[in-house]
C-alpha positions in Angstrom: -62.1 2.7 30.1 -58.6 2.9 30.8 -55.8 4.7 33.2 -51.7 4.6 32.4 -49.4 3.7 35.3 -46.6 5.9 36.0 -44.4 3.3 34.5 -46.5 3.3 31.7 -49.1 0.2 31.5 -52.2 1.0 29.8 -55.4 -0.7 32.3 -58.3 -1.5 31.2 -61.3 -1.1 33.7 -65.1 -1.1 34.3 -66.6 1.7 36.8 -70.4 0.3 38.2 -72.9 1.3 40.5 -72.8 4.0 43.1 -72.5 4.1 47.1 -69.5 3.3 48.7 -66.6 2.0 46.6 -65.4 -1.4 46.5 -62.9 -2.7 44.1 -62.3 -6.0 43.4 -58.7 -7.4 42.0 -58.4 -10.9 40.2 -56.5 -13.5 40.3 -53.5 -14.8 38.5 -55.1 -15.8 35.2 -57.8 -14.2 35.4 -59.4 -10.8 34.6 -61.9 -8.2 35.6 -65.0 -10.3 33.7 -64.6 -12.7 36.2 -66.0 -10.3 39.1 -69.8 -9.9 36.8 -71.9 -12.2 39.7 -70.3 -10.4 42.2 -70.9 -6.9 40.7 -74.3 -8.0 39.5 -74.8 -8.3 43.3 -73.3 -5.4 44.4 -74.0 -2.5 42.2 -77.3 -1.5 43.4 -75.9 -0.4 47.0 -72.4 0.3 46.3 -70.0 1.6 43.0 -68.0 -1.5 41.9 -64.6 -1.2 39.8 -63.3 -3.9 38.2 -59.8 -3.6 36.4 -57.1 -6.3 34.7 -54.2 -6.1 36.2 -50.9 -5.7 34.1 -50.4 -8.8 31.7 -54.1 -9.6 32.7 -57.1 -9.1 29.8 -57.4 -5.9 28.3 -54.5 -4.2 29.9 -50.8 -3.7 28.7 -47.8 -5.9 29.1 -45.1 -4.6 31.5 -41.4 -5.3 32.7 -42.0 -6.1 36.2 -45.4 -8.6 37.3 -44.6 -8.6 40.4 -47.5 -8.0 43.3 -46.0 -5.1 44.6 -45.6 -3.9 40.7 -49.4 -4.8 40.5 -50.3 -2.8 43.8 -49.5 0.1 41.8 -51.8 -0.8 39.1 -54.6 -1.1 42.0 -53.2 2.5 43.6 -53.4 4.3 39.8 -57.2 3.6 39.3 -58.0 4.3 42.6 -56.3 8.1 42.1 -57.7 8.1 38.7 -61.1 7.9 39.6 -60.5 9.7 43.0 -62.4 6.7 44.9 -63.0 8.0 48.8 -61.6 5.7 50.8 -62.5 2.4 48.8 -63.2 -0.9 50.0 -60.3 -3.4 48.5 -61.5 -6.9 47.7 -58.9 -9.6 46.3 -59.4 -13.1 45.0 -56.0 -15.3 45.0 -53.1 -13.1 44.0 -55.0 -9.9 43.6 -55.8 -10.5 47.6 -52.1 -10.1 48.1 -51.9 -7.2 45.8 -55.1 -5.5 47.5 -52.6 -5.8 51.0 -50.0 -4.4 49.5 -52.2 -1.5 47.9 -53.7 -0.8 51.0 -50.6 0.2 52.3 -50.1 3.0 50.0 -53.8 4.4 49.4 -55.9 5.2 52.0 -58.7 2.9 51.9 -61.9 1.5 54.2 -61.1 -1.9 54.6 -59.3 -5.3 52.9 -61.1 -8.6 52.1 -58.6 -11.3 51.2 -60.4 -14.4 49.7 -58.3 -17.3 49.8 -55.0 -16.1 49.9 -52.8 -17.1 53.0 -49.9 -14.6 53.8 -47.3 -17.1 55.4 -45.9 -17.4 52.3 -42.9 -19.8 53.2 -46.0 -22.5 53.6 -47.0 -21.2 49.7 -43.1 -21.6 48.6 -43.3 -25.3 50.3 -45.8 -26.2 48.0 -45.2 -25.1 45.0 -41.3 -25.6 44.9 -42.0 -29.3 43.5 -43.6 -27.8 40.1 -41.0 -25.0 39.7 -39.0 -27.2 37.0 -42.8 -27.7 35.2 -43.4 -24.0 35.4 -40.3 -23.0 34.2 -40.3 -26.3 31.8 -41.3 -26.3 28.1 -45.0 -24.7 27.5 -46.9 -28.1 27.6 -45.2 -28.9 30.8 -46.1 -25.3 32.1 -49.9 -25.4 31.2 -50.2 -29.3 32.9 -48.4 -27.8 36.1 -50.9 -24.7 36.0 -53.8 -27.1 35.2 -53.3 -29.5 38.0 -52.4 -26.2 40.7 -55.9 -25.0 40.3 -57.4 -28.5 39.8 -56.2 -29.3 43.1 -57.0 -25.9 44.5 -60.9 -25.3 42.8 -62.0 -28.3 44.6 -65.9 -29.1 43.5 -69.0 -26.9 43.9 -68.3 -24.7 41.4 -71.0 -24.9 38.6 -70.0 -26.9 35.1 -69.6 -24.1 33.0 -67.6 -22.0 35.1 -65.2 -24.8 36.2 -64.3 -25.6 32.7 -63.9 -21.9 31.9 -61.4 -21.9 34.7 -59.7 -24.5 33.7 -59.2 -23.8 30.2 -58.1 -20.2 31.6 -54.8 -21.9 34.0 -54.2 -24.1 30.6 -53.5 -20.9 28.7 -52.0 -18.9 31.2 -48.7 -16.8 30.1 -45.7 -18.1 31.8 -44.1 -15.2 31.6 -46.7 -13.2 33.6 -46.9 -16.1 35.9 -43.0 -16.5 36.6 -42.8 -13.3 36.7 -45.4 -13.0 39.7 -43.9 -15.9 41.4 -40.3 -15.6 40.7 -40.2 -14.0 44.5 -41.5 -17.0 45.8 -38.9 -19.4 44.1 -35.6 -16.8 44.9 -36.1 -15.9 48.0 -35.8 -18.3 51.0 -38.6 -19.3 53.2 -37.7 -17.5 56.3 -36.9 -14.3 54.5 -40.2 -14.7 52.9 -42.2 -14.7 56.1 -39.5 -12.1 57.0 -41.0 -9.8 54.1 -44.7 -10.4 55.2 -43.7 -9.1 58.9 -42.5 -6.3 57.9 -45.4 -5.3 55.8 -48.9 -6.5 57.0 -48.6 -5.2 61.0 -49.0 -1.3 59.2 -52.3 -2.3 58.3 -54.4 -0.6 60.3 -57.7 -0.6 58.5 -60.6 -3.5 58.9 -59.3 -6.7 57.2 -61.4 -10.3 56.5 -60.0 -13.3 55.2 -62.0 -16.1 53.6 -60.3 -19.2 53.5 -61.8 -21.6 51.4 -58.7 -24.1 51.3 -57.2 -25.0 54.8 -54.2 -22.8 54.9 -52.0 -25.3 57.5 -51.6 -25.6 61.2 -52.1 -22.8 63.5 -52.6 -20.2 60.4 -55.4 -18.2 62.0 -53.3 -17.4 65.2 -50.1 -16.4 63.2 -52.3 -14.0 61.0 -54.0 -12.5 64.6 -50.5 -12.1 65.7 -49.7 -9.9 62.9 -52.9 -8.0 62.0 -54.6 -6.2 64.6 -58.2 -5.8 62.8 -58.5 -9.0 61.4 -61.6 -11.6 60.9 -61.3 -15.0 59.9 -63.9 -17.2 58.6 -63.4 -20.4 56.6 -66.1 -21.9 54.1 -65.4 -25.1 54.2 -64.8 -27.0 51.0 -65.5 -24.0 48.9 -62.2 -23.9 47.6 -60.5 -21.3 46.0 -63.4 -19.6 44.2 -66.0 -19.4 47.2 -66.8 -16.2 45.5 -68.2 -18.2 43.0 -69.6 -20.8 45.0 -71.8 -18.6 46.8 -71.9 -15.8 45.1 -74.8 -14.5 47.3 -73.7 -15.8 50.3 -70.3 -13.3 49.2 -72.5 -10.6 48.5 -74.0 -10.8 51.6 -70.9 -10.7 53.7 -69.3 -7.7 51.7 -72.3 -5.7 52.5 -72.1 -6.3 56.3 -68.3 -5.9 56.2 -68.3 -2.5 54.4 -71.1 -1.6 56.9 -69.0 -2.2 59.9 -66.1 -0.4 58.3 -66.5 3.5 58.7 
């Protein structure tokens, strides 16, 4: 299935389940697929849509891949399929487009896995690999490669690390530059700047679960700025804890979206 932006990207979804709606937005380099334990999990007690965002699987290339570009990608399946107030679940970069979405759709709640918002801490670290990112393709795919590497940590199962990985090694720079090309123009304090005057309007429910320590006194700067939020770390699940612990995910979305009314 698929629904056309209003500045014309083609995106290709999957519509599961019934109950109360949850949809769930990748990562950078990854696609909707990626969600199947999860919705495996979850379609028996709630509808679960799925969707690539722009420059992402299925769905059409665009001009601008930017997460505030992608939020609209989020907010045109959500109107499409007339979702009621859906639950908005993000992995990585889709976490920080499901913030930004929530902000222009009404929706039940946000669950942010793995994605810190002090974003000046995010431009620290990855300023050393901007000249491999923006370097010659082979240097690109090593800098991708040893991101998530260092980022995936362990427990994931064989297969799906290797999947993974072979996934960041192909990633398109251009769709990756042009998500991150905030993070290298714009300077750290006006970075944080940007986050402040976004995330205190959300209003709704909102969990995040940090499987990568996310720096000193994190989970006090993000209380200061949302007022509904939970914070709970798995420790040394790394970036995919969805993957991890796929049940132990399920799980916690169901007692999250129950809590959220």
């Amino acid at each position: 299935m698929a629904v056309t932006t209003s500045d014309g990207v083609a995106l290709a979804y999957d519509d599961v389940g019934s109950g109360d709606p949850i949809v769930l937005v990748h990562g950078i380099t990854d696609r909707r697929d990626d969600w199947r334990p999860i919705v495996d999990r979850l379609s028996a007690t709630h509808r679960c849509v799925t969707l690539d965002l722009r420059g992402h699987g299925e769905s059409g290339d665009a001009d601008d891949y930017s997460a505030l570009a992608m939020a609209t990608d989020v907010v045109a399946v959500v109107d499409a399929l007339a979702l009621d107030r859906p639950m908005l679940i993000g992995h990585s970069l889709g976490a920080m487009v499901a913030t930004a979405a929530a902000l222009r759709a009404p929706v039940r709640g946000v669950v942010n896995i793995d994605q810190p918002l002090r974003m000046s801490d995010f431009a620290a670290a990855l300023a050393p690999l901007e000249p491999m990112l923006r370097g010659t393709p082979a240097e690109f795919a090593d800098a991708m490669t040893l991101i998530f590497s260092v980022l995936n940590g362990d427990r994931l199962d064989d297969r799906t690390a290797e999947a993974l990985a072979a996934r960041a090694s192909r990633a398109r720079q251009d769709v990756v530059l042009g998500a991150w090309d905030v993070v290298f123009t714009t300077p750290p304090a006006a970075l944080d700047e940007l986050i402040d005057a976004m995330v205190p309007a959300i209003t709704v429910p909102y969990l995040a679960l940090l499987g990568n320590d996310a720096g000193p006194g994190y989970d006090d700067w993000l209380r200061a700025r949302i007022a509904h939020v939970e914070i709970e770390h798995w420790p040394e699940h790394g970036h995919y804890l969805h993957l991890v612990d796929p049940d132990r995910f399920a799980e916690r979305i169901r007692a999250f979206v129950a809590t959220c009314r």
